[in-house]
N, C-alpha and C positions, 0 to 999 in steps of 0.2 A: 049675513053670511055666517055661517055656521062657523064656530072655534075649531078647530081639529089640533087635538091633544095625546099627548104623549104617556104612556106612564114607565116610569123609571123605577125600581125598588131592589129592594133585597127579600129574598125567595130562599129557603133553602135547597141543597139539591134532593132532597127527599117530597119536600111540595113540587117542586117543577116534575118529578117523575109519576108521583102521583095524579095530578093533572093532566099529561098525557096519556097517563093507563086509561082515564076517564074516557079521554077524547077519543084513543083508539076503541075501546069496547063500543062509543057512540055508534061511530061509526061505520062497525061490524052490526050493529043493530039495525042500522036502516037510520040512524036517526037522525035530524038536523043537528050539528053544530054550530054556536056559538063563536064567530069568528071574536077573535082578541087581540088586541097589537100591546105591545111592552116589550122591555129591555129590563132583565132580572138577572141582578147575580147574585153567588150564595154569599155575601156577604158586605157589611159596610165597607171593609176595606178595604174588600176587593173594588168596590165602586169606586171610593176614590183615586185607585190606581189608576182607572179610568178613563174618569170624567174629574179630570186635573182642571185648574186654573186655566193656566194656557187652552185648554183644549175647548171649556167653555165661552171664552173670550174666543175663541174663534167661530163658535156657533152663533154668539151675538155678533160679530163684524158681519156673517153670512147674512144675517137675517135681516140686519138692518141696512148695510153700508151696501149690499148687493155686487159684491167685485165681480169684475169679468174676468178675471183667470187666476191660476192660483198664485200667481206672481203679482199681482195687484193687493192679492190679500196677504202673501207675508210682507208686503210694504206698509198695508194698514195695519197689522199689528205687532210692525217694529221685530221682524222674527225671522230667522235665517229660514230660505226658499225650502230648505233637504227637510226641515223639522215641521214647517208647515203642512210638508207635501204627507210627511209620514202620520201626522194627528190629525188628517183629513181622511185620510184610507181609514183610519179605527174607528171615526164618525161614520165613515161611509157603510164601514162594515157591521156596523151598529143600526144601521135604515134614520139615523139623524141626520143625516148629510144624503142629501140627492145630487148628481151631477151626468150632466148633457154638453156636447161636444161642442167647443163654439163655431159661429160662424167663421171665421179665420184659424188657420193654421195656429198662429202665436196665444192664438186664444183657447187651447189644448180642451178646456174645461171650464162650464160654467155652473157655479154653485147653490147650492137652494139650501132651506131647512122649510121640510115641509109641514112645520106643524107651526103654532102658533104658541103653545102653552106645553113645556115639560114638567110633568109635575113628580114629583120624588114620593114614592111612599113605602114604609120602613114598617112591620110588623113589632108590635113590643106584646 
């Protein structure tokens, strides 16, 4: 089975705009595009505003512990319901966090990380 991997980094906003202008002129050309998936912000500490402790600990509970809703998962990591629910939506809205409705009512939502390997990379 194939890894499916993630990349994470710091980009400034002048490369991110740059790479765009690329993609769209491609595109006006006729040409094939290069699909890419990553999560880039302009900078380190914007990152770590983030992809906090907590937040990452909750990416490993997902991955590994596999909860069935998200009341299950601020049990497993010891965390009040309102704050779990809130660093799950910044996952989710980030495409690190996947979630599908459960079979049951109680079971609101059920959580994935669907990648296997995030890997951070940092231009110097």
């Amino acid at each position: 089975m194939k890894v499916k991997r993630l990349k994470v980094g710091v980009r400034s906003l002048e490369e991110g705009l740059s790479e765009f202008k690329e993609t769209l002129k491609a595109i006006k050309a006729g040409r094939r595009v290069t699909k890419r998936t990553g999560v880039y912000f302009i900078s380190v500490e914007a990152m770590r505003q983030v992809l906090t402790e907590p937040r990452l600990a909750l990416l490993h509970a997902i991955r590994t512990r596999r909860p069935q809703s998200l009341a299950e998962l601020a049990k497993l990591v010891h965390r009040d319901f309102k704050n779990v629910r809130a660093d799950v939506n910044v996952l989710r809205e980030l495409g690190l966090v996947e979630a599908k409705s459960g079979p049951r009512l109680r079971d609101a939502v059920i959580l994935s990380v669907p990648y296997q390997r995030i890997q951070f990379e940092i231009a110097v």
